[in-house]
C-alpha positions in Angstrom: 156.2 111.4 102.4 159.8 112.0 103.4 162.4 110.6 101.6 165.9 108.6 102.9 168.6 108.1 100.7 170.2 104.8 101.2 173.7 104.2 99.7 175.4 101.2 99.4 178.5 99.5 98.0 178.7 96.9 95.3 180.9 94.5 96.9 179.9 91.3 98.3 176.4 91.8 96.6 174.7 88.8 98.3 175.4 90.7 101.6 174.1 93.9 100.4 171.5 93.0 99.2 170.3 91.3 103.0 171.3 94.6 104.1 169.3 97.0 101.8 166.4 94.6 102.3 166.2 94.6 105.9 166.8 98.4 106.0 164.2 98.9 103.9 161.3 96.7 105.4 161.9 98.9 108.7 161.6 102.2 106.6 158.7 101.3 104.3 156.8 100.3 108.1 158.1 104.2 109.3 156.3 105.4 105.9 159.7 106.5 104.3 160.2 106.9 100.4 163.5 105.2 99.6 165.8 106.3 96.9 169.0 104.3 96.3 172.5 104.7 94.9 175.2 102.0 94.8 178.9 103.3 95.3 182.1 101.0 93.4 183.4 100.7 97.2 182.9 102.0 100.4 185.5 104.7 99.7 183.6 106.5 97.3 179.9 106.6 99.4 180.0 109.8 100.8 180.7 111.5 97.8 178.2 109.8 95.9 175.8 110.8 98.8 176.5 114.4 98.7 175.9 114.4 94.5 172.7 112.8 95.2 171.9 115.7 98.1 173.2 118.4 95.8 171.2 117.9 92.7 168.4 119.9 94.5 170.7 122.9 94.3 172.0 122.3 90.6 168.4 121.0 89.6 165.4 122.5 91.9 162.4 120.1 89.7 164.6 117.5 90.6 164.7 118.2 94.2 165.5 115.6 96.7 164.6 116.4 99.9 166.4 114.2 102.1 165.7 113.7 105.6 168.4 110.7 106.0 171.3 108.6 104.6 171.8 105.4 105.4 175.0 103.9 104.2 175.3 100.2 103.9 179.0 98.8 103.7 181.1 95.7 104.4 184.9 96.1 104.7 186.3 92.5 105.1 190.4 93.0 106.3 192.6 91.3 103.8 196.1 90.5 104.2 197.2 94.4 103.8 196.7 97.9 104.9 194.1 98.3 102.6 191.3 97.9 105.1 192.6 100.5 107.4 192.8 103.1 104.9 189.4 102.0 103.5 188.1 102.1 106.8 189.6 105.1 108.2 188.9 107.3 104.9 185.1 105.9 104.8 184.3 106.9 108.5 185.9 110.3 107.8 184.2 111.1 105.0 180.9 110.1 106.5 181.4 112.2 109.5 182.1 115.1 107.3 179.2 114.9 105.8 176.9 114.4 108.5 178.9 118.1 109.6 178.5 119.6 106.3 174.4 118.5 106.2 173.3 118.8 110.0 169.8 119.2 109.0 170.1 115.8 107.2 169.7 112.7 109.6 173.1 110.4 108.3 173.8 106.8 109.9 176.6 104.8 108.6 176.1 101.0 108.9 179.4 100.2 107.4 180.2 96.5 109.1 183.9 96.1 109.4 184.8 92.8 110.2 188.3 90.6 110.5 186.1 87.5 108.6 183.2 85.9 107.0 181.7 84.4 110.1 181.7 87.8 111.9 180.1 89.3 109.1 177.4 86.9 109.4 177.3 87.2 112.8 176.9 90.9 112.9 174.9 91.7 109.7 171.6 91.7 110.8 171.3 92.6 114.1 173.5 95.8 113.1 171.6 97.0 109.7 167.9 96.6 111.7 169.9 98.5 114.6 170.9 101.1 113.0 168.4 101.3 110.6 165.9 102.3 113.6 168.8 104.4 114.9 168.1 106.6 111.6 164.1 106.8 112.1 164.6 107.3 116.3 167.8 110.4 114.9 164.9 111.6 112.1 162.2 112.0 114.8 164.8 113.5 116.9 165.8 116.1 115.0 162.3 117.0 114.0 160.7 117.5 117.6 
């Protein structure tokens, strides 16, 4: 059975925890193994992906063999410039990953919203989207 990594932050935990449900009722139906890490902010994902990939290099019984990374994230914009160096740094480091692994199918579902209400708005619709946007990438790439 392949294996997805899914990585997620620890804030706003009630919202996470929607997220890393609904991502993982559409990968358990596309017959993935899931493995999961949780990052102190959304900052620090990417890194804490690329441990998680590396450990097959450092510790080869302890492979894992990841076809995908799906990182789950909320970035809420406060009252500083916080959120644009959150959000800037985050996407960044994602894409340099996803350059770094190309054999490794990576989808960041990082919802960055002005407020609560578009948060709720956009949660679900965007974690099943791009959820299925990791299995449609993983087929993809293995055609």
């Amino acid at each position: 059975m392949s294996k997805i990594l899914i990585v997620h932050t620890s804030w706003y935990k009630e919202y996470i925890d929607m997220m890393v449900d609904t991502a993982s009722h559409i990968l358990n139906e596309s017959n993935f193994s899931i493995n999961f890490s949780c990052a102190p902010g959304a900052i620090e994902l990417a890194a804490l992906a690329k441990n998680k990939i590396l450990v097959k290099k450092q510790v080869p019984e302890q492979a894992n063999d990841y076809v995908g990374v799906l990182f789950l994230g909320i970035v809420i914009r406060g009252g500083t410039s916080h959120y644009e160096l959150v959000t800037n740094e985050a996407f960044r480091s994602i894409g340099s990953l996803a350059m770094d692994f190309p054999e490794i199918s990576i989808i960041n579902n990082i919802i960055c919203v002005e407020n609560q209400g578009q948060l709720e708005e956009r949660i679900e619709k965007n974690t099943q989207n791009n959820t299925r946007a990791l299995v449609d990438l993983i087929n993809e790439k293995s055609s």
